[in-house]
C-alpha angles and dihedrals in degrees: 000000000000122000114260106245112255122262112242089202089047084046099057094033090055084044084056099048087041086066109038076054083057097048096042080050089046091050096049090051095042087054085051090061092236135134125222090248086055090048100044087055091047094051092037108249111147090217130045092215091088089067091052096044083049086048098049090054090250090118138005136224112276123236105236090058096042086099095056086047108052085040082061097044091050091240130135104267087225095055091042085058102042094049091056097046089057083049100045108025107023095163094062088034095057085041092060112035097013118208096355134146100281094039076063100046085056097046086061 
């Protein structure tokens, strides 16, 4: 079955809530007092480039490392979570909490 063509409307939406991710990332590590090179090394990337590509809004953090950053932010790992889902997969994260806090962080 052929791919469905993607939705220029879906695809910048998805750019826009891909950086306000980053800035909300780039904030959170900005109030920890730690550099991207510091929190690449706390959360073992060998470069820090990743967190600027994360920051940028070029990746995004993946799942299976949210817990080690949000260890080396300082942040609940729940909440880190949570908040990025919001960020990254409204939809789900709409499906399963509804209009919660972090639903709303990521409206904004």
């Amino acid at each position: 079955m052929p791919r469905p063509a993607a939705d220029p409307a879906k695809a910048a939406e998805t750019k826009v809530l891909r950086q306000k991710a980053g800035q909300w990332l780039r904030l959170q590590r900005e109030a920890a007092g730690l550099t991207q090179a510091t929190l690449a090394e706390r959360v073992g990337l060998r470069y820090y480039t990743f967190v600027s590509q994360v920051e940028s809004g070029v990746g995004r953090v993946p799942v299976e490392t949210q817990g080690a950053w949000a260890e080396a932010l300082g942040l609940d790992p729940c909440e880190f979570a949570r908040t990025l889902l919001a960020y990254y997969e409204p939809e789900l994260n709409r499906l399963l909490f509804g209009d919660g806090p972090a639903a709303r962080r990521a409206a904004s």
